[in-house]
SEMARLO-428013 format. One line per field, with one value per atom (N, C-alpha, C): x, y, z; chain; residue in three letters; atom name. Coordinates in steps of 0.2 Angstrom, whole numbers. Example, Ala and Ser with C-alpha at 12.3 -4.5 7.8 and 13.67 -1.06 7.14 Angstrom:
# residues 2
x <- (66,62,66,64,68,64);
y <- (-28,-22,-16,-11,-5,0);
z <- (39,39,39,35,36,39);
c <- (A,A,A,A,A,A);
r <- (Ala,Ala,Ala,Ser,Ser,Ser);
a <- (N,CA,C,N,CA,C);
//
This chain:
# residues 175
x <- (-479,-475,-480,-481,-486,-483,-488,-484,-479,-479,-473,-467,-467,-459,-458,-463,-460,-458,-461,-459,-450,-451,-444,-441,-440,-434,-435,-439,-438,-435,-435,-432,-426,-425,-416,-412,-415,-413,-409,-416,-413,-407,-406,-403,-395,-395,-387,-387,-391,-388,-385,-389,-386,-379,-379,-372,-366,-369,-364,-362,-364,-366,-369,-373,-380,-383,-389,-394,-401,-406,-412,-417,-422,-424,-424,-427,-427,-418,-421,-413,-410,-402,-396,-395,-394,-391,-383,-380,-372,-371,-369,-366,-358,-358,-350,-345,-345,-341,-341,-345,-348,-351,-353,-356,-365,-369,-376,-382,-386,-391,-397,-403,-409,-411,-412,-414,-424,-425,-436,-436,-436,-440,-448,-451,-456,-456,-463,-462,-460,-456,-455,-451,-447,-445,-441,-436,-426,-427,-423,-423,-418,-421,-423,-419,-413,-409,-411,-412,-415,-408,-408,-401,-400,-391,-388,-383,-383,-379,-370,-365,-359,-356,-352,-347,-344,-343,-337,-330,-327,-319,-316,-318,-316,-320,-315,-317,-320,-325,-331,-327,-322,-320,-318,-316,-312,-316,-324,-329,-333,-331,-334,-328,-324,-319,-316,-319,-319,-321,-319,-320,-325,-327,-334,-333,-334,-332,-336,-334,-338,-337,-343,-345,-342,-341,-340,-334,-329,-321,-318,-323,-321,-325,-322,-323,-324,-321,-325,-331,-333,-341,-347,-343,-348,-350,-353,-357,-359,-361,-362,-363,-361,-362,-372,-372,-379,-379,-383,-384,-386,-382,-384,-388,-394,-399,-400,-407,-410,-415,-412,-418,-420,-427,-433,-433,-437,-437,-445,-447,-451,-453,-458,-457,-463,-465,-468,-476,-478,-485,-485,-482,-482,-480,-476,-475,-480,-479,-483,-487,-487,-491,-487,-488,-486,-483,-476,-472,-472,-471,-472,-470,-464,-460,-465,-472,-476,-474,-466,-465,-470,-470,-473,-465,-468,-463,-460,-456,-454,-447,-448,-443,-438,-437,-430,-425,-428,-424,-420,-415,-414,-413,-419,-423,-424,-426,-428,-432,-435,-440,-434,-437,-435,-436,-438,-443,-440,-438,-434,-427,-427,-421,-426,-422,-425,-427,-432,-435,-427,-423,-418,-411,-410,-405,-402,-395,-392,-388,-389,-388,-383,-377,-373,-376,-377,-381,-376,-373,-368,-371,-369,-372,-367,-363,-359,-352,-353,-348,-349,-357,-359,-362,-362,-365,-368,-372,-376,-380,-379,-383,-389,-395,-401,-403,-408,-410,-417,-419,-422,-429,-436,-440,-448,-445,-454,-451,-456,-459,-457,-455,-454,-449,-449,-453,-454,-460,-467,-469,-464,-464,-457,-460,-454,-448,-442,-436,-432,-436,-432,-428,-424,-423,-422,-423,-424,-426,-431,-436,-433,-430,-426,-426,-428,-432,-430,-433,-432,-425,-423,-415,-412,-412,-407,-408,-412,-411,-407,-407,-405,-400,-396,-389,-383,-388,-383,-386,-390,-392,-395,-401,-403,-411,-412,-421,-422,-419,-422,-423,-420,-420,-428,-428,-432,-430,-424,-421,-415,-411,-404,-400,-395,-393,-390,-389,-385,-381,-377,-372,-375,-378,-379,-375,-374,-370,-374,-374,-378,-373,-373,-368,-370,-363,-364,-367,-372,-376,-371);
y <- (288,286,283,288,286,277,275,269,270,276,277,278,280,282,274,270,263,260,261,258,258,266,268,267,266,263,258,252,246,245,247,248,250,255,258,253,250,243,239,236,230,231,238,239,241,240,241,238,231,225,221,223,223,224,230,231,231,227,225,217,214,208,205,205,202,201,198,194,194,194,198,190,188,182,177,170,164,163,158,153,153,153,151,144,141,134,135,131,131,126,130,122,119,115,113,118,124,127,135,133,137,143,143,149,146,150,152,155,152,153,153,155,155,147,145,138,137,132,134,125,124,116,117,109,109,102,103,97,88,83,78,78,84,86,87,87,90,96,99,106,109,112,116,122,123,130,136,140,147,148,151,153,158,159,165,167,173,178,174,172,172,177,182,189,182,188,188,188,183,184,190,192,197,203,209,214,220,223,224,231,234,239,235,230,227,227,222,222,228,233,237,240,240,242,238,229,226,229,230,232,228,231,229,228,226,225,230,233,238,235,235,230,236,242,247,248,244,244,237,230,224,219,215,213,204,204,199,198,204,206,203,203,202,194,190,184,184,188,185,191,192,198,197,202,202,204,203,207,218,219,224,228,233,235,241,244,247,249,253,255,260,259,265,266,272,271,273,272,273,277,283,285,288,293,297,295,293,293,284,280,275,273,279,277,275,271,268,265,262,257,250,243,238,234,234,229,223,219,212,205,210,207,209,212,213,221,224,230,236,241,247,252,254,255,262,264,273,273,277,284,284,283,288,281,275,270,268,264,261,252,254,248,248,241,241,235,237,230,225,219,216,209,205,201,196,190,186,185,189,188,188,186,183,192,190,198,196,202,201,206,203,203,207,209,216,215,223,221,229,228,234,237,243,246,252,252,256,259,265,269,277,275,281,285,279,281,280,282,282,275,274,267,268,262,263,254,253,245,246,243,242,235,236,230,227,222,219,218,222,222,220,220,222,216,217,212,217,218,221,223,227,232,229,228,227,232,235,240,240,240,239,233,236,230,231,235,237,232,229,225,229,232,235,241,241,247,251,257,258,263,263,269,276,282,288,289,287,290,284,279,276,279,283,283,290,295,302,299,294,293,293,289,288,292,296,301,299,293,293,295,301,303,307,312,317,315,309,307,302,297,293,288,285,279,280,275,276,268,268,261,258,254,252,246,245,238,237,228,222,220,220,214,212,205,204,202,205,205,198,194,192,193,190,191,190);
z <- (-1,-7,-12,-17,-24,-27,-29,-34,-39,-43,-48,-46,-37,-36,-31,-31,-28,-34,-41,-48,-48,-47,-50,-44,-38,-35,-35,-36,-35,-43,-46,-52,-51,-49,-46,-43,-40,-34,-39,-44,-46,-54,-56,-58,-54,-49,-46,-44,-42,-42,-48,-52,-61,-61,-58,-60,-55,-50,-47,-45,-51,-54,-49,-47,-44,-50,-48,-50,-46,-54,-53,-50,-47,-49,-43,-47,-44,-40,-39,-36,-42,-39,-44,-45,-50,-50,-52,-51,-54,-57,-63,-67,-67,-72,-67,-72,-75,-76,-71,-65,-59,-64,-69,-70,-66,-65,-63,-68,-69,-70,-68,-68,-64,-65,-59,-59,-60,-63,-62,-62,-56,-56,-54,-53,-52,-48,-43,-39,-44,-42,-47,-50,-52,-58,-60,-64,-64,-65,-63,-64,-72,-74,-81,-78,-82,-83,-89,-85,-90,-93,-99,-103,-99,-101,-96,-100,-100,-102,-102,-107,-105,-108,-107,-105,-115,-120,-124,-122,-125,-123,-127,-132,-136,-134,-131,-129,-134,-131,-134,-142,-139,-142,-147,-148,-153,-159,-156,-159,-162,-161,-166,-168,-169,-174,-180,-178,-182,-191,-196,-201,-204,-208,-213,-222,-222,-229,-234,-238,-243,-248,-252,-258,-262,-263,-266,-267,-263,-263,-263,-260,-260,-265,-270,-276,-274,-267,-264,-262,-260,-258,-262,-270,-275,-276,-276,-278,-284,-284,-292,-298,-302,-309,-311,-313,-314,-323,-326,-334,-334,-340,-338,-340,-340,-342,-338,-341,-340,-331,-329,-322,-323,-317,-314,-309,-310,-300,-299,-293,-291,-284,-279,-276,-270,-271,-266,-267,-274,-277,-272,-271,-268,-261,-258,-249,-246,-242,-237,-239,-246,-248,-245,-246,-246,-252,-251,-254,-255,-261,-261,-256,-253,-247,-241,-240,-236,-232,-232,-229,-233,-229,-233,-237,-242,-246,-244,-241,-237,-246,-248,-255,-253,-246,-243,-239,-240,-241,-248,-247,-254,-254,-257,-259,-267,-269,-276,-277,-283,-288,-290,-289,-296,-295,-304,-304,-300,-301,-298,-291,-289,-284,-277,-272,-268,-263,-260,-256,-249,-248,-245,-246,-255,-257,-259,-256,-259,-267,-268,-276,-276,-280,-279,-287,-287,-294,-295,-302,-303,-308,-311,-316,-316,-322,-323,-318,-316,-310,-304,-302,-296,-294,-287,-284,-281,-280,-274,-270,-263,-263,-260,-263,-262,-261,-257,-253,-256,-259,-262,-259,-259,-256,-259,-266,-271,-276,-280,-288,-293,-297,-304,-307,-310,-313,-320,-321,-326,-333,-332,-338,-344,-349,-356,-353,-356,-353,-348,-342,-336,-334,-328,-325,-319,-316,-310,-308,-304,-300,-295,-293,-287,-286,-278,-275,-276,-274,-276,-274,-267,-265,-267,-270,-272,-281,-284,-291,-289,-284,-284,-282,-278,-275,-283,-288,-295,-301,-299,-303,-308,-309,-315,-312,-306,-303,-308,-310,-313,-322,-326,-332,-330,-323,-324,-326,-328,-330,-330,-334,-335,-335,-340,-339,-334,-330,-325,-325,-323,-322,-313,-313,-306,-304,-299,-295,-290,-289,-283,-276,-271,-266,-262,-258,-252,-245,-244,-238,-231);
c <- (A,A,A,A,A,A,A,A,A,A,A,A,A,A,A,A,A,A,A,A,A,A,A,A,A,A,A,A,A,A,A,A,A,A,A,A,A,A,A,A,A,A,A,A,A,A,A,A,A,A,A,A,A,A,A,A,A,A,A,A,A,A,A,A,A,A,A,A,A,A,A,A,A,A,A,A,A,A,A,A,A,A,A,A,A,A,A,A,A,A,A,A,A,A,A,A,A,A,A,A,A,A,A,A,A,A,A,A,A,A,A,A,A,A,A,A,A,A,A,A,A,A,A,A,A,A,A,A,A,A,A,A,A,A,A,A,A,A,A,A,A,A,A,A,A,A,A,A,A,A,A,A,A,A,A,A,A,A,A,A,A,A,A,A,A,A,A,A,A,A,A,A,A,A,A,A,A,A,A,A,A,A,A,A,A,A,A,A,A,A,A,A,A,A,A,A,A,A,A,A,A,A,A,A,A,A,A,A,A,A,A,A,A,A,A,A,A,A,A,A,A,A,A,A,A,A,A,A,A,A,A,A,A,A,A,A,A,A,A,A,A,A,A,A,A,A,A,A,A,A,A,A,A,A,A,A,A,A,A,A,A,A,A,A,A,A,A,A,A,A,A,A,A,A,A,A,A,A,A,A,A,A,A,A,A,A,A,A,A,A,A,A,A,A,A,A,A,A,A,A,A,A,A,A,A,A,A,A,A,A,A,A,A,A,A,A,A,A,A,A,A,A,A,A,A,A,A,A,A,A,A,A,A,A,A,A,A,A,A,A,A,A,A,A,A,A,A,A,A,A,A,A,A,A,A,A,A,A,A,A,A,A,A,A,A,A,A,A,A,A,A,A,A,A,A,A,A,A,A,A,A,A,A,A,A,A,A,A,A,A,A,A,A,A,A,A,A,A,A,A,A,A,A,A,A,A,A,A,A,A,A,A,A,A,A,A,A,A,A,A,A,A,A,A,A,A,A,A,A,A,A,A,A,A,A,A,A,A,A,A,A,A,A,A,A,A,A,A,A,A,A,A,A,A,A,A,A,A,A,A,A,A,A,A,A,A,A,A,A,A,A,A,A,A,A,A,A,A,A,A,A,A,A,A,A,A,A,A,A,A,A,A,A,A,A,A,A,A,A,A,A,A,A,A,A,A,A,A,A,A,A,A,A,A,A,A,A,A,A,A,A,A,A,A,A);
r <- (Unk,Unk,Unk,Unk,Unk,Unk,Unk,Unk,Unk,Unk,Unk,Unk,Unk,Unk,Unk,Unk,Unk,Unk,Unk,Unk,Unk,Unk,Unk,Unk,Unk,Unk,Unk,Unk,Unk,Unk,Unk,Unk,Unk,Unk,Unk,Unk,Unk,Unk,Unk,Unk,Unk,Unk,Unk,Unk,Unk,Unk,Unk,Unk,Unk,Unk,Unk,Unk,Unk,Unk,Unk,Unk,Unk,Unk,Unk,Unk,Unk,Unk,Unk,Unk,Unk,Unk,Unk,Unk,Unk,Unk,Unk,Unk,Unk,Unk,Unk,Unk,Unk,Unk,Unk,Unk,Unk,Unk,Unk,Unk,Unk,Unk,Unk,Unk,Unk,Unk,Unk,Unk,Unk,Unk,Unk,Unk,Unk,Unk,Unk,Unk,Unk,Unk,Unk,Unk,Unk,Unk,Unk,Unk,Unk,Unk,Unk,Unk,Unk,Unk,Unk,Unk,Unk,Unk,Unk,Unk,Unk,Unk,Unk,Unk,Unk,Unk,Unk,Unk,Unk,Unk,Unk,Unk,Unk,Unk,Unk,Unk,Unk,Unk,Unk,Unk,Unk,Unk,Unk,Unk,Unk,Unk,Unk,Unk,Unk,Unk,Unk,Unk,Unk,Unk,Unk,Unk,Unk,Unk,Unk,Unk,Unk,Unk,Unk,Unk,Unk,Unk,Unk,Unk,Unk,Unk,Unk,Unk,Unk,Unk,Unk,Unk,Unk,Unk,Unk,Unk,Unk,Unk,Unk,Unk,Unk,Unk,Unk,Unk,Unk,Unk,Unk,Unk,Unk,Unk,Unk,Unk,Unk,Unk,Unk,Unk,Unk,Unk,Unk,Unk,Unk,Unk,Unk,Unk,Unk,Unk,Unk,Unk,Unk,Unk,Unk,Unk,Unk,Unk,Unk,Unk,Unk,Unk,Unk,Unk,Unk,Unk,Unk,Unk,Unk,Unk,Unk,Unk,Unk,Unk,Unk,Unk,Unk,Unk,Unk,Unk,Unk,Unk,Unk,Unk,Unk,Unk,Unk,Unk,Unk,Unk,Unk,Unk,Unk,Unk,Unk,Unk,Unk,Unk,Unk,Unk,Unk,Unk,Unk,Unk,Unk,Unk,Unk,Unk,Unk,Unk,Unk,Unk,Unk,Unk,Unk,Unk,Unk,Unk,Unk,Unk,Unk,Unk,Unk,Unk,Unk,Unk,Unk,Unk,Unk,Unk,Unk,Unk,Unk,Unk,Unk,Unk,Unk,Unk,Unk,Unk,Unk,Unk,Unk,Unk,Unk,Unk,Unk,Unk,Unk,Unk,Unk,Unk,Unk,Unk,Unk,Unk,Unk,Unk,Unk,Unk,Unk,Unk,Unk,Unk,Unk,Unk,Unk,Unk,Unk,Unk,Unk,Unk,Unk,Unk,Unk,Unk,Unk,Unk,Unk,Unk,Unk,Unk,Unk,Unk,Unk,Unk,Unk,Unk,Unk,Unk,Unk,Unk,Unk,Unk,Unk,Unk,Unk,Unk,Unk,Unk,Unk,Unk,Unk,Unk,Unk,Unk,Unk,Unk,Unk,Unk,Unk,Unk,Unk,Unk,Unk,Unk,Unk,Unk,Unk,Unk,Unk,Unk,Unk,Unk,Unk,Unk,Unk,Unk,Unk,Unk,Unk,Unk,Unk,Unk,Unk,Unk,Unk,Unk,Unk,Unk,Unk,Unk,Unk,Unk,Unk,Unk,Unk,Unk,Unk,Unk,Unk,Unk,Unk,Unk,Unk,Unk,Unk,Unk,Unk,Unk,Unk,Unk,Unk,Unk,Unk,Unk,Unk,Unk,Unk,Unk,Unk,Unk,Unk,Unk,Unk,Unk,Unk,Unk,Unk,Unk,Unk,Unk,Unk,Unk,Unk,Unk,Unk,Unk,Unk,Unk,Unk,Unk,Unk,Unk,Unk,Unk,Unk,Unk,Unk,Unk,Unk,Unk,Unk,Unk,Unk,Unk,Unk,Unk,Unk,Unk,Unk,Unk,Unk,Unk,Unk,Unk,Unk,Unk,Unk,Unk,Unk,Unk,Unk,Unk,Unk,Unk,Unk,Unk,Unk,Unk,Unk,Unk,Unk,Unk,Unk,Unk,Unk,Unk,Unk,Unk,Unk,Unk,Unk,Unk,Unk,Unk,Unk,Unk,Unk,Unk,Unk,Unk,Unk,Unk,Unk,Unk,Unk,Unk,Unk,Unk,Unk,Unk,Unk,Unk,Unk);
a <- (N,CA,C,N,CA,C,N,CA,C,N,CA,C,N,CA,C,N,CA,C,N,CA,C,N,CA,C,N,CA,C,N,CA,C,N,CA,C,N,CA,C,N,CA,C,N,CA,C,N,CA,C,N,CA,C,N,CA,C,N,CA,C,N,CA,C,N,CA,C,N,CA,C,N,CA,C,N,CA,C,N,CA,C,N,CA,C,N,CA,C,N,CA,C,N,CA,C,N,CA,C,N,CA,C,N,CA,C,N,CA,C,N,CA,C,N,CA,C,N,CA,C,N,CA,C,N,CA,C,N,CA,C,N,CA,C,N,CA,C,N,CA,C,N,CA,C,N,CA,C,N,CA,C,N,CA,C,N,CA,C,N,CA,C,N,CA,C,N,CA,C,N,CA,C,N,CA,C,N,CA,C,N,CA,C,N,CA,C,N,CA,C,N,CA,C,N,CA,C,N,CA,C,N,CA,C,N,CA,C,N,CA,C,N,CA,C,N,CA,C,N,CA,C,N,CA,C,N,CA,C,N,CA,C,N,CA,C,N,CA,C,N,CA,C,N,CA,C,N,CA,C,N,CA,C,N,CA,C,N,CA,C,N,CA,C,N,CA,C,N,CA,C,N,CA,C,N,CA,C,N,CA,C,N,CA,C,N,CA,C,N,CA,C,N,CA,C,N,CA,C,N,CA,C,N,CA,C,N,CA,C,N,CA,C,N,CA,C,N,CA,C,N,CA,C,N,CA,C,N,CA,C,N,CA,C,N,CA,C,N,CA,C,N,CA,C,N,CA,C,N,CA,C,N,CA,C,N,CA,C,N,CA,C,N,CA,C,N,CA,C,N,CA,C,N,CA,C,N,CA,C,N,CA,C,N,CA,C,N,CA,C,N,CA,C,N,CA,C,N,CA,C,N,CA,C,N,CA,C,N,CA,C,N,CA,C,N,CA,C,N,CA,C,N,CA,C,N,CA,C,N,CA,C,N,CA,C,N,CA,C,N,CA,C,N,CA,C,N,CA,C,N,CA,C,N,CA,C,N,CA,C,N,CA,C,N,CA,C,N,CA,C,N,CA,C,N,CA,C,N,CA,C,N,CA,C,N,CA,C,N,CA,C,N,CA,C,N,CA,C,N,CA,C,N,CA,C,N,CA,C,N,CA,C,N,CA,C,N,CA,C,N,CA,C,N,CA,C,N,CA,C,N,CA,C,N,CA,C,N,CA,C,N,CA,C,N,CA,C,N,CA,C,N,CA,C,N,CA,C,N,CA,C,N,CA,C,N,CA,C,N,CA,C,N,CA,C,N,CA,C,N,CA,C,N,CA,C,N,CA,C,N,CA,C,N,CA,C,N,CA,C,N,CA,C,N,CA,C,N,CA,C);
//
C-alpha cells in the first residue's frame, strides 16, 4: 500500500465517522448542556474547550429561501440619496492594476471610483431607466465634474460605455 491510498482511506475513515456524528480528535469534554467539544489541558492546568460546532435551530432550507432584499425594488434598502451628476467609466487599459482599496481592478466586476465614500460601500447608480449597484473599491474620478468612476460592466449594464459618460442619479445602499 503506497502512502496516497493510506492518505485517502484514513481520510475516508475520518470522514464517516463525520458523518455518523463521531468525532475527529483529542478527548471529549462535556459541558453541562451535555454538548462535547475537544477538550486540550496541560499538566496544572484547567482545561480549555476548543469551539464546537452547534446544529441551527432553523432548518437549513428555510435559510436559503430566506429573501433578500433588492435595493432595485426596496426603497428601504436605500440609506441615504446621493447628488446627481455626471459618470465614467473606466476598464481594460487598467485591469489588474491596483486599486486604492489595495484590490487589483478586474472590468467585468461592478465596482466604481469615488472620492469620498468609504472603500466597501454599495451605491445604487441609475441612468435612464436602467440600474445597476456597484461596490465601492477606488479614489476618483479626477477628471472635469464626474462624481463617479464605474467599471466597464457596470457602465455597459446602464448603457452609458459606448458614449463614455452619462448622467446618473446616487443612492447610497444599506450594508
Amino acid at each position: 500500500m503506497d502512502g496516497t491510498t493510506t492518505i485517502k482511506t484514513a481520510l475516508a475513515a475520518a470522514l464517516g465517522l463525520l458523518a455518523a456524528g463521531g468525532a475527529i480528535g483529542p478527548a471529549l469534554a462535556e459541558d453541562a448542556a451535555g454538548l462535547t467539544a475537544p477538550a486540550v489541558s496541560a499538566p496544572n492546568q484547567p482545561v480549555i474547550e476548543a469551539p464546537r460546532f452547534v446544529p441551527s435551530a432553523q432548518p437549513e432550507a428555510d435559510l436559503l429561501a430566506a429573501p433578500v432584499a433588492d435595493p432595485l425594488e426596496d426603497e428601504a434598502a436605500i440609506a441615504e440619496e446621493m447628488p446627481d451628476g455626471l459618470a465614467s467609466w473606466y476598464g481594460p487599459g487598467f485591469a489588474g492594476k491596483r486599486t486604492a482599496s489595495g484590490e487589483r481592478f478586474d472590468p467585468t466586476e461592478y465596482t466604481a471610483a469615488h472620492r469620498t465614500l468609504p472603500f466597501g460601500s454599495r451605491v445604487l447608480v441609475k441612468h435612464k431607466g436602467r440600474s445597476v449597484v456597484v461596490r465601492i473599491n477606488d479614489r476618483g474620478p479626477f477628471h472635469g465634474n464626474r462624481v463617479i468612476d464605474l467599471s466597464q460592466a457596470a457602465a455597459e449594464e446602464i448603457g452609458i460605455r459606448r458614449a463614455g459618460h452619462g448622467r446618473v442619479e446616487l443612492a447610497l445602499l444599506q450594508s
